[in-house]
N, C-alpha and C positions, 0 to 999 in steps of 0.2 A: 357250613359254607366251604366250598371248595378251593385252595388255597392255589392262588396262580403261578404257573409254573413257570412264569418269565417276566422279569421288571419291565414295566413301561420306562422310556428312557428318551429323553430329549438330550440334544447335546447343541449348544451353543457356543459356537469357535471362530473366534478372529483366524483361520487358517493357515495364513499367510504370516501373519505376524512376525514369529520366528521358525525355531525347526521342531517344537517340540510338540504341537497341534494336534501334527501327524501323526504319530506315532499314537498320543491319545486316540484319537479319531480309529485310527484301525484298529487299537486292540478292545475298543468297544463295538467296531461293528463286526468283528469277530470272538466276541463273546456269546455262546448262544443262550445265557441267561437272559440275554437283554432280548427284548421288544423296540428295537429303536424306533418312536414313532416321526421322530425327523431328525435333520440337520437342520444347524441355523447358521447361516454364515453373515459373522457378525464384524461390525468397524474395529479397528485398531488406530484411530487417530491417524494426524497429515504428519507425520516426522520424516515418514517414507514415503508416501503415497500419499496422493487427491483423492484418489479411488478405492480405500483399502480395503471395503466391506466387499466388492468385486473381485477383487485381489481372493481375498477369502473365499469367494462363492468358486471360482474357477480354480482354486486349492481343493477345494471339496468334490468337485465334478471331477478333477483328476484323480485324487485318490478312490473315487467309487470306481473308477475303469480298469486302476489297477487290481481292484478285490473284484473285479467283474461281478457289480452291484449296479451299473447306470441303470438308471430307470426301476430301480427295485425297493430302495427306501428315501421316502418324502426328500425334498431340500427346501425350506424357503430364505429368502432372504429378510437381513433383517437390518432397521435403521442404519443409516450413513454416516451419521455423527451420534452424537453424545446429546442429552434432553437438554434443553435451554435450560430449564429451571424443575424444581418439585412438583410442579403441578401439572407441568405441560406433557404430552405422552408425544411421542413417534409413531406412527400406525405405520405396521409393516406386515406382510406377510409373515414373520416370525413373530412377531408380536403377537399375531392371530390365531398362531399354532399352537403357542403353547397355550393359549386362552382356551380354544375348543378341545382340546386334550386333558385339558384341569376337569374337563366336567365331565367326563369318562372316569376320571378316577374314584374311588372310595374307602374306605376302612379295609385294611391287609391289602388294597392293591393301587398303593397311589404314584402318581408321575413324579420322574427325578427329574429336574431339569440339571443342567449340568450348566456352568459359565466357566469357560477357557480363558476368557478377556473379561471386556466390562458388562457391569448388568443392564447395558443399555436398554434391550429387550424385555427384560423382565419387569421392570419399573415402569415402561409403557403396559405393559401388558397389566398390571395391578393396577394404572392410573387408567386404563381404558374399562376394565372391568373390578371394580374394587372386591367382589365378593367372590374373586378367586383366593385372595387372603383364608378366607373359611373351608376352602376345599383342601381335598389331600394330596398337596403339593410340596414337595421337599425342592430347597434349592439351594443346588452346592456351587461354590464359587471359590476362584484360586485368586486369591486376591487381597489385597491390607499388607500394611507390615505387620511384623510379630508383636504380640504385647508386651515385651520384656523392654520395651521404650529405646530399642536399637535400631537404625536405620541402616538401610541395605547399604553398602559405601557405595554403589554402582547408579544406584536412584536414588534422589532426595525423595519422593513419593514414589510409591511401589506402582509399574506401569498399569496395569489392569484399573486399580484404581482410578490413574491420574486421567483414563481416556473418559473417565462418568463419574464425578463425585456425586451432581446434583441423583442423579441414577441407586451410587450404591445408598443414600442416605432414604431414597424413597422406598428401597425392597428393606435396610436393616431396621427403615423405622414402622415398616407396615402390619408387623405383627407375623408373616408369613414362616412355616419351619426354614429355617437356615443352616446349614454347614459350611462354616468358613474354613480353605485351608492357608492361611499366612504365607507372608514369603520366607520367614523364617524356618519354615517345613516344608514346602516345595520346592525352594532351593536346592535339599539336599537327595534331592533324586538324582544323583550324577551318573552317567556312563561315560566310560571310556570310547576313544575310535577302538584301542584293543580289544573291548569288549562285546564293542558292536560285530565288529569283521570276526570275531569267533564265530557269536550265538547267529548270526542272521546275516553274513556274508555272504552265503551260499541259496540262501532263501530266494532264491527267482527276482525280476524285474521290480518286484513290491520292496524286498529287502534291499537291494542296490539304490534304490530311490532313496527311501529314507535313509539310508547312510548317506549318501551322495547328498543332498541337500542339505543336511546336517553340517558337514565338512563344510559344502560352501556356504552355509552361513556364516561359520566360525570365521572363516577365511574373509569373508567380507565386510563382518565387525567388531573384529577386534584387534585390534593392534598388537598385541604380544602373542608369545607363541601359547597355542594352548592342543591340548588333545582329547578334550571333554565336554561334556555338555549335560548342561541340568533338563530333566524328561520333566519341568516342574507341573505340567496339564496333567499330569498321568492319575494323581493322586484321587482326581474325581471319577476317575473310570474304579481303581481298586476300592474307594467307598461305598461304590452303588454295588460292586460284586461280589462285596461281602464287607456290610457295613463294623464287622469287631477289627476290622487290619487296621484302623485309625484309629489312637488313643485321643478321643473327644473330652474338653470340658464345658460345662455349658458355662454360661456370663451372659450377663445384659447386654443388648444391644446396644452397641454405642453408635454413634453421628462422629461424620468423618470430618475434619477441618479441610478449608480449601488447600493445605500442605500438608495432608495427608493422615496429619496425625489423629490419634480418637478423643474424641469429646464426648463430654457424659449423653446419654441417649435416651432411651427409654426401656422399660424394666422387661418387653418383650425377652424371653428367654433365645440364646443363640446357641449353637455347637461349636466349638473352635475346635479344630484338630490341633495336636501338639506335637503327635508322633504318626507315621505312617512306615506299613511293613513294606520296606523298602524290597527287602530278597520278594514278599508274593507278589508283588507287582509285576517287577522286572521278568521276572524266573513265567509265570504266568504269560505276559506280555510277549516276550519271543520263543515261548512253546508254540503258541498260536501262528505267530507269524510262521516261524517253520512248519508245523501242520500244514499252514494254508500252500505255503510252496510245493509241497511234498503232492497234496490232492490237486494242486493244479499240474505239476508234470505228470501226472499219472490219468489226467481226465482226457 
């Protein structure tokens, strides 16, 4: 059998959320290992917004304009809230995406889905078709706190989480491949403003964006001075691009408490990342973005 020469790839992203989405988002649709077979633009809860999953969708339409991609790979939208309960699904356009996409896949070539935010989407999508569980579906998600039984001081519940517990409990307890990466590990993807305005300050209107929204996130919440920010989305794009840069242990699926914490689960095997190669990510991540600068003033 013929071994495929590009990961099928779903990527589901609260976009909006904060500033670090982006950054994921483009250096996976500028990766050409990947097959992206869509976007999903997914909810982040009402803390900010009534409309957050919108919020998100017109994040994602933005950034495809800036990679002069409109209209070249899938987007759907996906749920507006979070599932009422375990049993109940959401039917969305995203929901259905990744459902029709499961059954294309097979043994050496199966779908990544990827979760930026919460598993809202994904949990519909097993509660509407149960016997995507059995198909060759990988589903990485940035999300939980760490196991080492320490809370972020910033979040009592880790937000990804907090926007679908009823959600993460239906995809950790359905049997399906998982890779978690904690916020004890995603946190620590940090860049500097110094670092950014080196590697990708000169990188055309794509590169100024993503700095510039970045800043004004900062700027607009957070109170003290800062001049950094954690890339913490990123970590699902470097797993799918070469799954050894993430030191995985596997552990039983745990059940999440309504405050976040883990409760015994069920014996379903998981992957938890512990460690992520911070320098291939990065170093990877705005090679690209300058490539892409570079071929766009030159086209």
């Amino acid at each position: 059998m013929t071994k495929p020469s590009r990961r099928r790839v779903i990527i589901n992203t609260d976009a909006k959320n904060e500033a670090d989405d982006q950054f994921a988002i483009v250096h996976g649709l500028l990766s050409p290992t990947f097959d992206i077979r869509g976007l999903i633009a997914a909810h982040f809860g009402t803390w900010r917004s009534d409309r957050s999953m919108e919020d998100s969708r017109e994040e994602i339409d933005l950034l495809l304009d800036l990679l002069d991609l409109t209209g070249q790979v899938p987007v759907a939208n996906g749920a507006t809230t979070g599932i009422a309960d375990e049993q109940t699904p959401l039917d969305s356009p995203g929901a259905r995406l990744i459902i029709e996409e499961s059954k294309l896949a097979s043994a050496g070539d199966p779908l990544f889905v990827s979760f930026l935010g919460p598993l809202t989407d994904m949990a519909s999508a097993i509660l509407l078709d149960p016997e995507i569980v059995n198909r060759e579906v990988i589903v990485i998600w940035i999300g939980g706190r760490g196991y080492d039984g320490l809370a972020p001081s910033w979040n009592k519940i880790e937000f990804n989480l907090s926007n679908d517990i009823h959600a993460a409990n239906v995809v950790f307890g359905s049997g399906i491949t998982v890779w978690q990466v904690p916020s004890d590990v995603y946190s620590k993807v940090s860049v500097s403003y110094a670092e950014l305005d080196e590697k990708i300050g000169d990188a055309g209107p794509l590169g100024k964006y993503l700095i510039e929204q970045l800043r004004e996130w900062n700027a607009t919440y957070h109170s003290e001075p800062i001049e950094s920010r954690s890339l913490g989305d990123s970590p699902a794009i470097a797993l799918m691009l070469y799954p050894p840069s993430g030191a995985m242990r596997v552990r039983p699926a745990p059940r999440f408490g309504v405050d976040g914490w883990y409760l015994p689960g069920t014996d379903n095997p998981i992957k938890v990342c512990e460690q992520v190669d911070v320098r291939f990510l990065l170093e990877d991540m705005f090679a690209k973005i300058r490539r892409f600068a570079r071929q766009r003033s030159t086209s």
